[in-house]
C-alpha positions as CSV (number, residue, x, y, z in Angstrom):
1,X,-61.1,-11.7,61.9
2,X,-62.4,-8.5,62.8
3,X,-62.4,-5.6,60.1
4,X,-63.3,-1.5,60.3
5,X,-63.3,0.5,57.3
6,X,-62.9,4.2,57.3
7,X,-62.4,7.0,55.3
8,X,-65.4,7.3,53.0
9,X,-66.9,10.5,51.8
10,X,-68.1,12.8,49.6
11,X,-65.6,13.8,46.0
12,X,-66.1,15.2,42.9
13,X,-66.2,13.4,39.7
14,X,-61.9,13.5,38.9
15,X,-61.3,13.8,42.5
16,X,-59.3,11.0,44.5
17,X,-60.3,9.4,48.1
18,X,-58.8,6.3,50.0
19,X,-60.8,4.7,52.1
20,X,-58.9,2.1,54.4
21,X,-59.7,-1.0,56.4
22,X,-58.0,-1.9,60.0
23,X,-57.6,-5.8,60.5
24,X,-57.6,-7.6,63.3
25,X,-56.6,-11.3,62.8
26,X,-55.1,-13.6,60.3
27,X,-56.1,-13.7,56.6
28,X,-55.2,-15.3,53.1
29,X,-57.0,-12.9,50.7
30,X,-58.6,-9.5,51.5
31,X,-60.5,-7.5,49.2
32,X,-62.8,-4.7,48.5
33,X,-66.4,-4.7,47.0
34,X,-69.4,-2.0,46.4
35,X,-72.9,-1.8,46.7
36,X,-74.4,1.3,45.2
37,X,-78.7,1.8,45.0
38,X,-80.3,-1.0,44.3
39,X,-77.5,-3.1,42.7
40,X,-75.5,-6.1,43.9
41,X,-72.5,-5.9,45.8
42,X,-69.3,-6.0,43.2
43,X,-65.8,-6.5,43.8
44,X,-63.5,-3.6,42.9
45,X,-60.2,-5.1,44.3
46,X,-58.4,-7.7,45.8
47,X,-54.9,-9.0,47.3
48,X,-53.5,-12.0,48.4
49,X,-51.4,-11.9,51.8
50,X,-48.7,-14.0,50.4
51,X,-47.4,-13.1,47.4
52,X,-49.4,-9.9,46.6
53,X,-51.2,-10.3,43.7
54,X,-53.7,-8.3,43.2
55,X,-56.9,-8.4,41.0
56,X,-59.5,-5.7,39.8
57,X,-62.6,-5.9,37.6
58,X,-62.1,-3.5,34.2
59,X,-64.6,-1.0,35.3
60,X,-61.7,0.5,37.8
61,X,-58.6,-0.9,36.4
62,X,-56.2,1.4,36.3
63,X,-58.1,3.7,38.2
64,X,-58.5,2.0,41.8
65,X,-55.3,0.5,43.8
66,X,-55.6,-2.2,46.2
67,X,-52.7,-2.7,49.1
68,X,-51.7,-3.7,52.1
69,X,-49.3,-2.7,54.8
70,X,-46.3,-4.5,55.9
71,X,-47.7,-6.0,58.9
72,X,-51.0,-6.9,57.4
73,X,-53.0,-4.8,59.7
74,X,-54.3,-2.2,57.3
75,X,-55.6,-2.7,53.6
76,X,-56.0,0.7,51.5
77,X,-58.1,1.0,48.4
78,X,-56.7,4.1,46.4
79,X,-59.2,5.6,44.4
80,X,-58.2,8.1,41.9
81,X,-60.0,9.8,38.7
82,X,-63.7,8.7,40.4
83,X,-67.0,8.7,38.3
84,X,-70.4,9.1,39.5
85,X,-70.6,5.0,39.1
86,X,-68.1,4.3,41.9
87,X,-70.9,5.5,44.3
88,X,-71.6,3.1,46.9
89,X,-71.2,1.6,50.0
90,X,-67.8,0.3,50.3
91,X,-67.1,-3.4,52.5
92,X,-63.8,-4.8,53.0
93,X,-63.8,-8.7,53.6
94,X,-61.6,-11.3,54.1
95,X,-60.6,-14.8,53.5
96,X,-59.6,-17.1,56.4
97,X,-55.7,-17.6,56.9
98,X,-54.8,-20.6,55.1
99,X,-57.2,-20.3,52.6
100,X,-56.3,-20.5,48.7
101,X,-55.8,-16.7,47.1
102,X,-57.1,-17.5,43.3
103,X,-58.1,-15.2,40.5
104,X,-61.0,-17.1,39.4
105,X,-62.9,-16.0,42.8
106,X,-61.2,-13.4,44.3
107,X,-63.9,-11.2,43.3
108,X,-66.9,-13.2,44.3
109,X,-68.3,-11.9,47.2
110,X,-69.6,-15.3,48.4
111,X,-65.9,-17.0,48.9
112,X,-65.7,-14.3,51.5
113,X,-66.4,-14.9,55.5
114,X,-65.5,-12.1,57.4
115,X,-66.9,-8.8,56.4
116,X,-66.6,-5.1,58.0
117,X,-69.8,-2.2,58.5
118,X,-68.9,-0.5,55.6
119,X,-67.9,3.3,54.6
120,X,-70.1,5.1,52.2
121,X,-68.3,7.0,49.1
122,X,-70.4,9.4,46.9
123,X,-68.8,10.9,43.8
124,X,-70.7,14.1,42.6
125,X,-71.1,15.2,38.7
């Protein structure tokens, strides 16, 4: 699985920006995490190929939108009303097809194998 994230950037504080990530291969679970200065990387959002589901951590629920497009080629994380916290660099990764989709890990960066470069996002006060 090969993955390529674009559209980072620069946005106010309040301001909206969806980055996206072009997939190339098969995959059971994909999903977006963050790694801002000096922290660990965090998973904002996942989705499961199958049925959909998706899963977000409270610090962006309601906020951040996870999806996927009907071919499976292109996963989209929606960000809308953005704080100075959401700065970061964001990764998409993936989970190999046939793998299990679960809640309990879904956000765990270590369940994931394939990851992409990365997109940087800064959100200005």
């Amino acid at each position: 699985v090969q993955l390529a994230e674009s559209g980072g950037g620069s946005v106010h504080a309040g301001g909206s920006l969806t980055p996206s990530c072009v997939v190339q291969g098969h995959y059971s679970t994909m999903a977006w995490f963050r790694q801002g200065p000096g922290s660990d990387r965090e998973g904002v959002a996942a989705i499961c190929a199958g049925a959909g589901d998706t899963f977000y951590p409270d610090s962006v629920k309601g906020r951040f939108t996870i999806s996927q497009d009907n071919m499976k080629t292109t996963i989209t994380l929606k960000m809308t009303n953005v704080k100075p916290e959401d700065t970061g660099e964001y990764y998409c990764a993936a989970r190999p097809r046939f793998s299990s989709c679960d809640s309990q890990w879904a956000l765990l960066s270590e369940y994931y194998r394939y990851w992409g470069q990365g997109t940087q996002v800064t959100v200005t006060s």
